[in-house]
C-alpha positions in Angstrom: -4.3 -12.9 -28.5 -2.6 -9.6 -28.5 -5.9 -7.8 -28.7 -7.0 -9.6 -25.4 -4.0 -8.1 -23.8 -4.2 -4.9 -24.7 -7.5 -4.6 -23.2 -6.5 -6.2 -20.4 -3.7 -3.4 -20.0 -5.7 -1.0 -18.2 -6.5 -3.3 -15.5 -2.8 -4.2 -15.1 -2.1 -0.8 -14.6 -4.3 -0.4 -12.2 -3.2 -3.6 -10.2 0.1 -2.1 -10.5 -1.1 1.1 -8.9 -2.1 -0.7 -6.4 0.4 -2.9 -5.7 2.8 0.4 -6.0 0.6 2.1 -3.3 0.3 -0.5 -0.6 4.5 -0.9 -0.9 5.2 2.6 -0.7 2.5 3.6 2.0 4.4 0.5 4.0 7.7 1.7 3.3 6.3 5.3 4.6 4.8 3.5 7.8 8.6 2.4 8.6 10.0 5.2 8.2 7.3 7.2 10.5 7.6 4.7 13.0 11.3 4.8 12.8 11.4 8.7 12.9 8.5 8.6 16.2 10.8 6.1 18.1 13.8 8.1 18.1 12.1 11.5 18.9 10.2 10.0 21.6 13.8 8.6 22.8 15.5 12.6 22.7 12.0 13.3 24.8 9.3 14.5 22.8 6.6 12.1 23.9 4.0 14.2 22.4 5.3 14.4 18.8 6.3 11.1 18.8 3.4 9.7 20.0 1.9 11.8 17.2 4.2 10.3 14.5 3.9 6.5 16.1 -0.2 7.2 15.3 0.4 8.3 11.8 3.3 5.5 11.0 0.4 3.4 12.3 -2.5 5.3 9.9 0.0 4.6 6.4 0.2 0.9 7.8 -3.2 0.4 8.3 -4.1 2.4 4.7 -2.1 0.3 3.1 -3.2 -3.0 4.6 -6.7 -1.7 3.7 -5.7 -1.0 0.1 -3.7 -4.7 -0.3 -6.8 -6.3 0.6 -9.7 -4.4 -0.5 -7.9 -3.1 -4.4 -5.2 -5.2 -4.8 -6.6 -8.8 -3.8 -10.0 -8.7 -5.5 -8.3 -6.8 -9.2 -5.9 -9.9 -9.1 -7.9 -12.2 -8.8 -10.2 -10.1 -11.7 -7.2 -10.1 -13.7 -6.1 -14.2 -13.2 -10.1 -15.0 -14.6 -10.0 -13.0 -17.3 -6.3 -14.4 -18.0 -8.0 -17.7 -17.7 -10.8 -17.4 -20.2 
C-alpha cells in the first residue's frame, strides 16, 4: 500500500502545484485590480486601465489553469486512489 503511494507522490505534487498556482495567480489578480482602481482614482486612467487588463490576464490564467491542470489531475489522481 505504501508503494502505491509513493508512486502516486509525483502526481500529488503536481496537483499541488497547481492548486498553488491558480491561488496565488488569484490572489495576484486582487491585488492588481486593487492597485489599478486606486491609481485610476488619483487620475491615471492610462496606467490603471493597464493594471485593471493585467489584474484581469492573472484572473483569467488562473481560471484557465484551475480548469484545464487542476480539474482533469484530480480527477486522475481520485481513479487511481480508487483502484
Amino acid at each position: 500500500m505504501s508503494t502505491a503511494l509513493l508512486g502516486l507522490l509525483p502526481e500529488l505534487l503536481e496537483l499541488l502545484l497547481f492548486g498553488v498556482g491558480s491561488v496565488g495567480l488569484s490572489v495576484a489578480g486582487i491585488y492588481i485590480e486593487q492597485f489599478a482602481l486606486a491609481t485610476i482614482e488619483s487620475g491615471n486612467v492610462k496606467l490603471g486601465a493597464w493594471m485593471g487588463f493585467m489584474g484581469a490576464m492573472a484572473f483569467y490564467f488562473a481560471y484557465l489553469m484551475s480548469t484545464d491542470k487542476f480539474r482533469p489531475k484530480l480527477a486522475a489522481v481520485r481513479r487511481q486512489l480508487a483502484d
